[in-house]
C-alpha positions as CSV (number, residue, x, y, z in Angstrom):
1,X,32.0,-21.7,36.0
2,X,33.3,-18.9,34.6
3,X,33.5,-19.2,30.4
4,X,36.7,-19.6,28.9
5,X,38.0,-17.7,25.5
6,X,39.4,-19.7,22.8
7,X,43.1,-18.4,22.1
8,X,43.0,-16.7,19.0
9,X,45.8,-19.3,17.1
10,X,42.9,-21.7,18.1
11,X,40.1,-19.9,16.1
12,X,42.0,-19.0,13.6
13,X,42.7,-22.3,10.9
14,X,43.3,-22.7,7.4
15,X,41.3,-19.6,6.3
16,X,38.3,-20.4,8.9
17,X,37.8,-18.1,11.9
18,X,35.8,-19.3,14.3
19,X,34.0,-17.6,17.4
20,X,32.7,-19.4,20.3
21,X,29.0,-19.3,21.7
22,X,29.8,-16.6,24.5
23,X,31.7,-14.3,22.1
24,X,28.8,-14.9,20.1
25,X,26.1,-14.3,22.2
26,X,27.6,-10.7,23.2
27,X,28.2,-9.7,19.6
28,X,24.7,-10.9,19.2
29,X,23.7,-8.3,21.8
30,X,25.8,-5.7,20.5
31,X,24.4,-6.1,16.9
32,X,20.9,-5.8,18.3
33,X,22.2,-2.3,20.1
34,X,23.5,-1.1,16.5
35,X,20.1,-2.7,14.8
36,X,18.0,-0.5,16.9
37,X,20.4,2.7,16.4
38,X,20.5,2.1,12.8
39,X,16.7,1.8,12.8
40,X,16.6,4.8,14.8
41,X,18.1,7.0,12.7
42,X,17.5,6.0,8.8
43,X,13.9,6.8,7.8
44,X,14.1,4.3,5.1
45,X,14.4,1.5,7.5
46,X,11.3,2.7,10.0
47,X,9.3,3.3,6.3
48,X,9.4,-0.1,5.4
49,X,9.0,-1.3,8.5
50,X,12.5,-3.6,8.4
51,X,12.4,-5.1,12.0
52,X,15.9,-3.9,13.9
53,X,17.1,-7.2,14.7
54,X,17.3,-7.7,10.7
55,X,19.3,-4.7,10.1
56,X,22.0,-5.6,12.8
57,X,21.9,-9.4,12.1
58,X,22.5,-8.5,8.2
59,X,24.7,-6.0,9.0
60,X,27.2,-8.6,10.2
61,X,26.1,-11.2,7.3
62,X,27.8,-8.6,5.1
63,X,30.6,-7.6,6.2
64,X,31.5,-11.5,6.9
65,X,30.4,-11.9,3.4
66,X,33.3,-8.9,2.6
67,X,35.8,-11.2,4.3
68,X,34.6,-14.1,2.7
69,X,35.1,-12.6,-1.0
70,X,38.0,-10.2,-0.3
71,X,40.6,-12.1,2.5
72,X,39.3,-15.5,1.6
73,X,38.1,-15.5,5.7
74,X,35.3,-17.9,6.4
75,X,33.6,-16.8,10.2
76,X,31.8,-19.1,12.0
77,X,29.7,-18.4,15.0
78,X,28.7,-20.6,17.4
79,X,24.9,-20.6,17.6
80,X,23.7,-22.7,20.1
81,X,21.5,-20.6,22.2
82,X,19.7,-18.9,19.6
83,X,17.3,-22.5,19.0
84,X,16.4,-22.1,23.1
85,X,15.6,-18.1,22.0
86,X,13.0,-19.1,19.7
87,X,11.4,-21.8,21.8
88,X,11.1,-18.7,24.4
89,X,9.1,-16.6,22.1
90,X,6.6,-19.0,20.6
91,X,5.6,-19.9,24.3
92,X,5.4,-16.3,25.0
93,X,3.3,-16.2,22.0
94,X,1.2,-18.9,23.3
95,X,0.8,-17.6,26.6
96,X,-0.5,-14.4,25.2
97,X,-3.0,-15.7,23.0
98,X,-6.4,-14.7,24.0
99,X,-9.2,-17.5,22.8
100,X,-12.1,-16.0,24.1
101,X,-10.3,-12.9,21.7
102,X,-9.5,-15.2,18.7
103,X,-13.3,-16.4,18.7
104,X,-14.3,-12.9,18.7
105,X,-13.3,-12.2,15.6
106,X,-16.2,-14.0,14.1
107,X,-17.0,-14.7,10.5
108,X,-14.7,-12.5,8.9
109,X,-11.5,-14.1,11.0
110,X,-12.1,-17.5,9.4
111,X,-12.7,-16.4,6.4
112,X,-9.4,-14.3,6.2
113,X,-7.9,-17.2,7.8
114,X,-9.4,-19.6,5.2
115,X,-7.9,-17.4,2.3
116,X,-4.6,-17.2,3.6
117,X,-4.6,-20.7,4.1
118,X,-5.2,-21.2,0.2
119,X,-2.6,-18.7,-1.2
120,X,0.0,-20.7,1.7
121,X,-0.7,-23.3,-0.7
122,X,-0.6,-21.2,-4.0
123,X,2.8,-19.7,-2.7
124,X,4.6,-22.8,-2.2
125,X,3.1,-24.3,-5.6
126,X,4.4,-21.4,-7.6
127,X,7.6,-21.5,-5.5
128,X,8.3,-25.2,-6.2
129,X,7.2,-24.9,-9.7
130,X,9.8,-22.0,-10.6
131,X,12.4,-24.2,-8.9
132,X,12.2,-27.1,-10.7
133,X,11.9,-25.0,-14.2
134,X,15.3,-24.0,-13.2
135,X,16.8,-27.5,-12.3
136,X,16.7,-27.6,-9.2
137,X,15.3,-29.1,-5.7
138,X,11.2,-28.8,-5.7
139,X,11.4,-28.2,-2.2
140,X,13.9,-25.3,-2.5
141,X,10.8,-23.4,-3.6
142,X,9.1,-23.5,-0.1
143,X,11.9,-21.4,0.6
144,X,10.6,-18.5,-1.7
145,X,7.3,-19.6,-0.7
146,X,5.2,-19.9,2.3
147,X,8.4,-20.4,4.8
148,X,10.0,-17.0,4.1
149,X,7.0,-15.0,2.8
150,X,4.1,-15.6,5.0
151,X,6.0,-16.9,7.4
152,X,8.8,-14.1,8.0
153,X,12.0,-14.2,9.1
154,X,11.5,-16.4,12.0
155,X,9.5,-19.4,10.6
156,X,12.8,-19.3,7.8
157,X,15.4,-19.4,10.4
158,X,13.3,-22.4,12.4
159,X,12.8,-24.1,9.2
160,X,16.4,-23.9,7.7
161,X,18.2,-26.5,9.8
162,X,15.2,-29.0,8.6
163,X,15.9,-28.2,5.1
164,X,20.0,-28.0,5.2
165,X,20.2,-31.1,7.9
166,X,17.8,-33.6,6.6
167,X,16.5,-32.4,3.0
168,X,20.2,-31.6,1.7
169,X,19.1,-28.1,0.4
170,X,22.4,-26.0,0.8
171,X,21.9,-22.2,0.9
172,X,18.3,-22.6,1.9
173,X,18.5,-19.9,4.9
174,X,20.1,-17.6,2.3
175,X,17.6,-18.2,-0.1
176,X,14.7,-17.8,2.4
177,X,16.4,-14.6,3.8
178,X,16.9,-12.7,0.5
179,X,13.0,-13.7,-0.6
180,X,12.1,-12.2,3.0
181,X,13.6,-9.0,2.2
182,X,12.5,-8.6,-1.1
183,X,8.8,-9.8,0.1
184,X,8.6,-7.1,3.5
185,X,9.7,-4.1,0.8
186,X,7.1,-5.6,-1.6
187,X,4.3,-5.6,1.0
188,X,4.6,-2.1,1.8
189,X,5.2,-0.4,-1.7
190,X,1.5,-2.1,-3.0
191,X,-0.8,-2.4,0.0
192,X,-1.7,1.4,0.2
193,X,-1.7,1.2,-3.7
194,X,-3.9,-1.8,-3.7
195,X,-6.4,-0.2,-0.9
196,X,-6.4,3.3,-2.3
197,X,-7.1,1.7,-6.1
198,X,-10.2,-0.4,-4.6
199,X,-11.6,2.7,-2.7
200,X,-11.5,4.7,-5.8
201,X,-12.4,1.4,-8.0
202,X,-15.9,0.9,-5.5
203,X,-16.9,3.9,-3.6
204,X,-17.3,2.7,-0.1
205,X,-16.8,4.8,3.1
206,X,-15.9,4.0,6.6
207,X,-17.8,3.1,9.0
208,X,-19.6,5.4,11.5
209,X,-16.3,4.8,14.4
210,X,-14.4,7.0,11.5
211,X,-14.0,9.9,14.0
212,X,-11.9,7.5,16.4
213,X,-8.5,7.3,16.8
214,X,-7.3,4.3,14.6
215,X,-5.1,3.6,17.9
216,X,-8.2,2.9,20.6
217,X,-9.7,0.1,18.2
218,X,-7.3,-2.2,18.9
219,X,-4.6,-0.8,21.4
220,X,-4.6,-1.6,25.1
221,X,-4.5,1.3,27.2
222,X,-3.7,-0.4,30.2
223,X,0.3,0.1,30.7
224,X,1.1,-2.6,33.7
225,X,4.7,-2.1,35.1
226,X,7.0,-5.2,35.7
227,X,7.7,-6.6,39.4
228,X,10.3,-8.6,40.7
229,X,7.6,-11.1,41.4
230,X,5.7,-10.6,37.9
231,X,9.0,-11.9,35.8
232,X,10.1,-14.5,37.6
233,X,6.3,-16.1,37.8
234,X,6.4,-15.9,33.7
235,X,9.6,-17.3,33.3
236,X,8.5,-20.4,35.4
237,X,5.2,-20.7,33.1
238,X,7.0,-20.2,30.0
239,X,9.8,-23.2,31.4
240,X,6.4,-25.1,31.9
241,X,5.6,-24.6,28.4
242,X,8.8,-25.4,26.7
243,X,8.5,-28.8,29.3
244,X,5.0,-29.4,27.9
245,X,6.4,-28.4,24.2
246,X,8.3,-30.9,24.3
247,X,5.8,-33.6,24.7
248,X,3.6,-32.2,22.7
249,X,6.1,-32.5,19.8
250,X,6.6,-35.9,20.2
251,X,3.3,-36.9,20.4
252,X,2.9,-34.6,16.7
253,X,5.8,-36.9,15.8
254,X,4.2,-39.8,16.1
255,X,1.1,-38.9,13.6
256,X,4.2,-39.2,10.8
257,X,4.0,-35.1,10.6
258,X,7.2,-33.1,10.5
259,X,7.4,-29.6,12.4
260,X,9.4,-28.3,14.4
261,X,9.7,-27.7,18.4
262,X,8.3,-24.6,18.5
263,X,4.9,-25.9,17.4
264,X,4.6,-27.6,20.6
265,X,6.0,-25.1,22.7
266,X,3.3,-22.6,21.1
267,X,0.2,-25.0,21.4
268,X,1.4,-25.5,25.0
269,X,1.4,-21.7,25.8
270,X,-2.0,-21.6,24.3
271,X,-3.4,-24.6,26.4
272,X,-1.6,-23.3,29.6
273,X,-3.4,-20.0,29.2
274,X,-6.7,-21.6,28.5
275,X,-6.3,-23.8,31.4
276,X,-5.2,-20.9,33.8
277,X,-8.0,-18.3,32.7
278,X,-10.4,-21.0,33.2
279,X,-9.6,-22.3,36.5
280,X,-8.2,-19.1,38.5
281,X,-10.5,-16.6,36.4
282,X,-9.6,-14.0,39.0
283,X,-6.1,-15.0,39.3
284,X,-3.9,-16.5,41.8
285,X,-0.5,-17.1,44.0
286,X,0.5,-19.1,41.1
287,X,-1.9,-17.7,38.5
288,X,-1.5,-14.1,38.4
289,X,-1.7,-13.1,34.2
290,X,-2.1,-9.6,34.8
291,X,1.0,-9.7,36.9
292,X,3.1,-11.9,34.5
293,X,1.9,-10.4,31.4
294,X,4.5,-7.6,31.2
295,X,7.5,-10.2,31.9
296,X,6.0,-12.5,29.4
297,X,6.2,-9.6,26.9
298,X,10.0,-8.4,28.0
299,X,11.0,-11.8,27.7
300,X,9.2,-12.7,24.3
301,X,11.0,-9.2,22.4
302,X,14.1,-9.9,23.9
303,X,14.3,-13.3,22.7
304,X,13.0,-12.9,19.6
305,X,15.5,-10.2,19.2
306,X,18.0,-12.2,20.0
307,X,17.1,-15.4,18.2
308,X,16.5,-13.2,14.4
309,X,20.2,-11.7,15.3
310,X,21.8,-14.8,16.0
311,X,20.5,-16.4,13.1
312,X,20.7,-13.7,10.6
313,X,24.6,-12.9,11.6
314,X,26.0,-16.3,10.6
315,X,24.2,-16.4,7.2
316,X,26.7,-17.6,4.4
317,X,25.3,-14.7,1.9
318,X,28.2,-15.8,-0.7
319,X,26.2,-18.9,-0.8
320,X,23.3,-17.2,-2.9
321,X,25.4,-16.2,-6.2
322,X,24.0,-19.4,-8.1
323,X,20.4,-18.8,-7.2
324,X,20.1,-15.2,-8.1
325,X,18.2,-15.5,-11.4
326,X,16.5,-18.0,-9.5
327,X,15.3,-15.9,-7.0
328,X,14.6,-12.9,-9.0
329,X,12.2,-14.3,-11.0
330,X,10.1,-16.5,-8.8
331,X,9.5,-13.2,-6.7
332,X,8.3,-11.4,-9.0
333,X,5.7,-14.0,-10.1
334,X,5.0,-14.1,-6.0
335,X,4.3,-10.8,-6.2
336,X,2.4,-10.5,-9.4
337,X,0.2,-13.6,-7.7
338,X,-0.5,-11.7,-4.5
339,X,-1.7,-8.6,-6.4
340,X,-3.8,-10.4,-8.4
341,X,-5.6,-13.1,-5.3
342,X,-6.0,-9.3,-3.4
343,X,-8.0,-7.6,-5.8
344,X,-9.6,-10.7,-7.4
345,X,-10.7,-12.8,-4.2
346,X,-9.5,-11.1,-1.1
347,X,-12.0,-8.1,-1.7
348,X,-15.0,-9.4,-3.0
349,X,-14.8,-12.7,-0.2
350,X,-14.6,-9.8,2.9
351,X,-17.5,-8.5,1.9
352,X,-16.7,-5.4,-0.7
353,X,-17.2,-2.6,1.3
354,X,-14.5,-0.4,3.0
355,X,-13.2,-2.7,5.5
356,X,-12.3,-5.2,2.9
357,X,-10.5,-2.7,1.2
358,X,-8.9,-2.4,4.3
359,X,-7.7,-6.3,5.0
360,X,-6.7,-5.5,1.3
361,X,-3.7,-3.4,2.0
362,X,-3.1,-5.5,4.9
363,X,-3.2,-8.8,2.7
364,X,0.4,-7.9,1.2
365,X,2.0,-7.9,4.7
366,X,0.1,-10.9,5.9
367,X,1.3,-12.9,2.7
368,X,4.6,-11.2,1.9
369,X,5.7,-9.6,5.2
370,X,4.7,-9.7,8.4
371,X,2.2,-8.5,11.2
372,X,4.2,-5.2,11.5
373,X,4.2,-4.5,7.9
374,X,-0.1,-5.2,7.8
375,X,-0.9,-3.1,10.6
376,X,1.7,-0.2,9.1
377,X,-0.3,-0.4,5.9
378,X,-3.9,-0.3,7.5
379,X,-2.7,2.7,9.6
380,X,-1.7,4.5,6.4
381,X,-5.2,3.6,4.7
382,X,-7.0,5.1,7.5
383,X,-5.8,8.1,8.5
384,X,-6.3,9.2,5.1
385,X,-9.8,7.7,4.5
386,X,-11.2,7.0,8.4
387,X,-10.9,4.3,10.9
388,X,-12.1,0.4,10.3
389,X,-12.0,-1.5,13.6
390,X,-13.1,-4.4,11.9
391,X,-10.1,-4.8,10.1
392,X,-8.0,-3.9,13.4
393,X,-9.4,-6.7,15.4
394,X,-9.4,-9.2,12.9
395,X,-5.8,-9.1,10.6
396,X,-3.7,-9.1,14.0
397,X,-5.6,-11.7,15.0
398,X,-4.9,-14.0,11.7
399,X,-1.0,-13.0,11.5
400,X,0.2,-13.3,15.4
401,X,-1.8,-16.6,15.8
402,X,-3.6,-18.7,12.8
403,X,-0.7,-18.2,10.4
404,X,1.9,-20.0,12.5
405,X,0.1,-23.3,13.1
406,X,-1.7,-23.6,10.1
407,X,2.3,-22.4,7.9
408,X,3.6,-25.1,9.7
409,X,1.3,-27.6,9.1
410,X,1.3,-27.2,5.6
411,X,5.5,-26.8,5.0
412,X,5.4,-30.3,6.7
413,X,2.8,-32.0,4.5
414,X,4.9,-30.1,1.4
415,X,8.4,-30.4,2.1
416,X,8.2,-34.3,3.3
């Protein structure tokens, strides 16, 4: 059936303009287009490591926000598909996850993992503190807390229709958004800082894999190329986990524990991968990883793409005046706190030596940014002091698959 477009007298009432899901979903495509061209061409954005579906998605938050304050125009888009989006990626995520990898990481991966757990906790106490100082909902914190900061932009935009819908918080995807920002320009301005401080601070060197490239320690050199065949066999396993994901979340439901579907859909990946390595080692008609891999990839950037520019574009960013002083000073106690944990427990935990120093610059992504933003701020730290493939293996590790279940476990148990 061919989509049908909305006259324009229909969209347009009473100061409220509104565009319908397949108008939507193609500006949503187009933004992503000007994201990536943006991100192309202005250094500033590649230096801090602002991910191009933000600058697009933003983009388009402002200039609605221009209408908002100058015509008295209120745009709304409609949405729909960008909730299926993000179901796509956290199976992707799943089906990518390695556990003979993650147990790899030994000692120093739970013990990174261990301390980010803590300051998850830390975060979201200090976030809900500050907001009740200032009058308002305790739970509005979370939203300069855990959600937004260690969690990125994606766990804010899963988490914002639980907190507008059913807590009553309005403005929360605003709030969680603007933290985000401030939190991924944060993370990169004090993580070489931090690192280069503790070098000085405790002489330690690299170890004796300093001569490598930074790039072989944890890079895969292996470039596979998609197939017709490849794509379509990881869209049917990522439909199985979405299927599974959704039985999975019900069963979480039943425990009394709040989180949302993409928790199931990402311990489903997981499991379906575990399952599949395990009983077609060597692969299969049906069970072919090597040959799926490269779709599963495709589809988990496109759709995470789209999902973080369908939800940043229809942000209400008008909604945020109230909260500014708010906002601006729990942040800077956020970022005062992470300083502080970094060079008071993260270093001397990892062991005091020069690949701790290293997880040290990283901790500032992993807390206030994301995995891009850690992994941009170890690379600077060793190409000017020498490689630490400890630090390589283990901090990707923590942010692309600990962080999420163990962030969503504990926003459930805070927010209620």
């Amino acid at each position: 059936m061919t989509p049908r477009l909305p006259p324009l007298h229909d969209s347009l009432r009473g100061g409220l303009f509104e565009v319908d899901a397949f108008v939507s979903f193609t500006l949503a495509i187009l933004l992503l287009f000007v994201g990536k061209g943006l991100s192309a061409r202005i250094g500033v954005l590649r230096r801090y490591g602002i991910p191009e579906p933000v600058v697009g998605g933003v983009l388009c938050a402002a200039v609605v926000c221009t209408l908002y304050y100058a015509a008295g125009l209120r745009v709304q888009f409609e949405l729909g598909a960008r909730d299926l989006l993000l179901l796509y990626f956290f199976a992707a995520l799943g089906l990518n996850s390695n556990v003979r990898a993650l147990l790899s990481g030994g000692r120093m991966l739970v013990v990174l993992t261990l301390l980010a757990a803590v300051f998850m906790v830390m975060q979201n106490g200090l976030g809900m503190t500050v907001a009740s100082l200032f009058g308002m909902d305790p739970r509005a914190g979370l939203m300069v807390g855990s959600v937004s900061l260690t969690g990125g932009v994606g766990t804010t935009m899963a988490w914002t229709p639980h907190f507008v819908e059913t807590l009553g918080l309005a403005g929360a995807g605003e709030l969680g958004l603007a933290a985000n920002m401030i939190g991924l320009i944060a993370a990169c301005v004090i993580g070489g800082p931090i690192a280069g401080w503790l070098i000085r601070r405790h002489p330690v060197m690299p170890s004796a894999d300093a001569d490598l490239e930074v790039g072989t320690l944890y890079g895969d050199e292996s470039r596979a190329r998609l197939d017709y065949y490849g794509v379509l066999l990881a869209l049917f396993w990522l439909n199985v986990a979405l299927m599974l994901g959704q039985g999975i979340g019900s069963l979480i439901g039943l425990t009394g524990l709040n989180l949302p579907a993409f928790v199931g859909c990402l311990l489903a990946g997981i499991g379906l991968r575990s399952l599949g390595d395990l009983l077609a080692p060597r692969g299969g008609r049906m069970w072919n990883y090597d040959s799926m891999q490269p779709g599963i990839a495709l589809i988990s950037d496109v759709s995470l793409g789209m999902f973080l520019t369908m939800a940043l574009m229809g942000l209400q960013l008008w909604a945020l005046q109230p909260m500014l002083g708010f906002i601006t000073v729990a942040m800077a106690l956020q970022i005062a706190m992470v300083i502080a944990f970094t060079v008071l427990v993260v270093f001397r935990v990892m062991g005091r030596d020069y690949e701790a120093a290293v997880m040290c610059s990283a901790f500032g992504g992993i807390t206030l940014g994301s995995t891009a933003t850690a992994v941009a701020n170890m690379s600077a730290v060793t190409r000017e002091y020498g490689a630490a493939p400890k630090a390589f293996l283990v901090v990707p590790l923590v942010c692309g698959f600990f962080i999420d279940l163990i962030n969503a476990v504990v926003i459930g148990l805070m927010a209620g």
